[in-house]
C-alpha positions, -999 to +999 in steps of 0.1 A: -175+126+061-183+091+082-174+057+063-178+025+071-156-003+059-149-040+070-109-043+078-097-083+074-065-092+092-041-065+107-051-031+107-019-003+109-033+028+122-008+060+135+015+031+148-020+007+163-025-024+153-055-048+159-053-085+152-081-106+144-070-141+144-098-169+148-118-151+177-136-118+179-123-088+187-134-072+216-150-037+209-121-006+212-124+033+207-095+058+204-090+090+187-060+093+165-030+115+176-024+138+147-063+150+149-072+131+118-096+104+124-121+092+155-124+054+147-146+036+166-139-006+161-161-032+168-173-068+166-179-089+130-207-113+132-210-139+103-246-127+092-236-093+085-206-106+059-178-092+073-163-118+092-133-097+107-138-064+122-156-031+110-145+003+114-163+040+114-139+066+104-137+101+096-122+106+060-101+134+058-106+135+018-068+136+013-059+099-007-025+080+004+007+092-001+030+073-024+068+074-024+099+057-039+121+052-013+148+032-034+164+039-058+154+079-053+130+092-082+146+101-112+183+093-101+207+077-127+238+054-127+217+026-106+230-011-107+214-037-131+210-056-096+186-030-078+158-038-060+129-011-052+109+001-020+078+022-022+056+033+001+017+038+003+006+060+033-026+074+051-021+082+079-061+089+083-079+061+075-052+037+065-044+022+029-066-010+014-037-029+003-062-044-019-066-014-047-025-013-045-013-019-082+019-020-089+035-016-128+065-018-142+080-007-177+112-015-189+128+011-213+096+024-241+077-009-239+050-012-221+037-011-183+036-044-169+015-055-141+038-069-113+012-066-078-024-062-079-049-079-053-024-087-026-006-106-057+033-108-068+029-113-107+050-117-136+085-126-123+087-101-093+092-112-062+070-081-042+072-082-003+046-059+014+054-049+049+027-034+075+041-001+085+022+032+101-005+040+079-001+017+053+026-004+034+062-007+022+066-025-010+100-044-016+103-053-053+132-078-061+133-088-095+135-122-108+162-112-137+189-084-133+180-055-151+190-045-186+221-020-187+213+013-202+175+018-197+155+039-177+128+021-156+093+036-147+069+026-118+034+038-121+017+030-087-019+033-074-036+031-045-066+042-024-076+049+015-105+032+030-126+062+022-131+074-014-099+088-018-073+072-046-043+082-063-011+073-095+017+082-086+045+075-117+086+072-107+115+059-131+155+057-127+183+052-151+202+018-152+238+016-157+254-008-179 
């Protein structure tokens, strides 16, 4: 299936970036290595409202890939001072980073929002990081967290195709 989709900023494709910063891009065509995607790049103009740089893809139907890299998924006896890395991969047509959202939940409360819309909310200080075919997340809370509870992450994110996925983790806290 062919998409369309205007890309803003830096584009991480199968390790290939493309920078738009304050000037057009000139027009580029390559074929991904791992026989996923033909994308063809070109040219924004400002009547067509997309002011950076589109992109024709081929969507491989498959959404992103999300892991917990740290602490491991469902591991125990992790410090009260941990911070957490995810990742959200496609190595097809690349991750929006703006349909990541990222939610927390602390013990049987409930989920808290703590990234959506390229935002760090609610006393988390969340670093994304450009990586090959999408992002790394660090999350470094404000506050330790409290001894004796099990954390849960519930993640979601979606490919520049029509392709989306949740993903839920969680870990134990020691006291």
């Amino acid at each position: 299936m062919q998409n369309s989709a205007c890309i803003k900023g830096i584009l991480g494709l199968n390790s290939q970036q493309v920078y738009v910063a304050g000037a057009w891009a000139a027009v580029r065509i390559w074929e991904t290595l791992d026989g996923g995607a033909t994308w063809a790049l070109t040219t924004g103009y400002p009547s067509d409202n997309c002011s950076s740089l589109a992109a024709l893809y081929e969507d491989n139907g498959d959404p992103p890939a999300i892991t917990l890299i740290d602490p491991i998924d469902e591991s125990g006896n992790v410090p009260i001072t941990t911070n957490i890395i995810l990742t959200a991969i496609d190595s097809t047509s690349g991750v929006n980073p703006a349909t990541v959202l990222i939610e927390l939940k602390i013990g049987v409360g409930n989920y808290t929002t703590i990234w959506e819309n390229e935002v760090a909310l609610n006393g988390y200080i969340t670093t994304p990081s450009v990586i090959t075919g999408g992002y790394s997340y660090l999350i470094n809370p404000d506050n330790d967290f409290p001894g004796e509870t099990t954390i849960s992450i519930r993640v979601t994110a979606a490919d520049y195709g029509t392709n989306s996925t949740t993903e839920t983790f969680s870990f134990s806290i020691v006291p």
